[in-house]
C-alpha positions in Angstrom: -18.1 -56.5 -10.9 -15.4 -55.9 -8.7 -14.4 -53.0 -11.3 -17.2 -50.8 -10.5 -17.5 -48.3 -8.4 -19.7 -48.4 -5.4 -22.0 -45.9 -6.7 -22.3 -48.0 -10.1 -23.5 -50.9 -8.6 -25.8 -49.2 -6.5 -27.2 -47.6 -9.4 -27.5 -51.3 -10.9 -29.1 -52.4 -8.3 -31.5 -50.2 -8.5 -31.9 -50.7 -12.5 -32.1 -54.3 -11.5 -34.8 -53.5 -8.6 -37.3 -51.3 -10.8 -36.9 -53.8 -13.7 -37.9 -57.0 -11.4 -40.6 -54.8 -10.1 -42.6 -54.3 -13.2 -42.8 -58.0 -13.2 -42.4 -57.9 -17.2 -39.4 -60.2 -16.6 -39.4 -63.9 -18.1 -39.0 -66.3 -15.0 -35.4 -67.8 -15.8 -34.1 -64.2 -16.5 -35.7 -63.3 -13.3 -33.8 -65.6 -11.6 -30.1 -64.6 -12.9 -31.4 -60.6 -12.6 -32.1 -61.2 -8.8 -28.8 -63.4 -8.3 -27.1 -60.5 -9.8 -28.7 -58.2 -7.3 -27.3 -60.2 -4.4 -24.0 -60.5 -5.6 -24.1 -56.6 -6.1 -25.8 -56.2 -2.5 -22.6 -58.8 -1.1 -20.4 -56.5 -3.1 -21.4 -53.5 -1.9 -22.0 -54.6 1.5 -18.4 -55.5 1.4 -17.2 -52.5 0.5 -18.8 -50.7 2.9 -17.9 -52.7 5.6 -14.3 -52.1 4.7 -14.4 -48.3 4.5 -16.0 -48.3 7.9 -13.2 -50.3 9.4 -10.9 -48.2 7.3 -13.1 -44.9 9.0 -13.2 -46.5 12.8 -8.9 -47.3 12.0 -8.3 -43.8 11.2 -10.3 -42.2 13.8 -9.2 -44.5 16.7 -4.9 -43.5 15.4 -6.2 -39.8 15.7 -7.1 -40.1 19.6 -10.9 -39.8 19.3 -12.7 -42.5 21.4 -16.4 -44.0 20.9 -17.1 -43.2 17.2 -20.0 -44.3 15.9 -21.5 -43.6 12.5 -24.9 -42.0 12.6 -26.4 -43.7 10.3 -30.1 -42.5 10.8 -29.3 -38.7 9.6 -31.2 -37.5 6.6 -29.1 -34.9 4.8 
């Protein structure tokens, strides 16, 4: 997993999701499908977490003070 990009797991995720969802899924593969959807959720989770440290690292060596991410913008 850990070879993926972000935006591939994400994208599993979602496969995962909309599969689980239709509820066509025996009960046993149900169970390793969703445990694989938390481990990519951790993952990603993860990752994110690091870039914004990475982010709030960057911007706090460049002088700026109080950055936050906006993270209720649609664009």
């Amino acid at each position: 997993m850990e070879n993926k990009t972000f935006e591939e797991k994400i994208l599993e995720l979602e496969s995962i999701v909309k599969e689980l969802e239709q509820g066509n899924v025996p009960l046993n593969e149900s169970i390793d499908k969703y445990t694989l959807a938390m481990n990519l959720v951790k993952s990603c989770n993860d990752e994110l977490n690091n870039i914004e440290e990475k982010v709030a690292k960057i911007v706090t060596e460049n002088g700026v003070k109080d950055f936050d991410v906006d993270t209720t913008s649609n664009n």
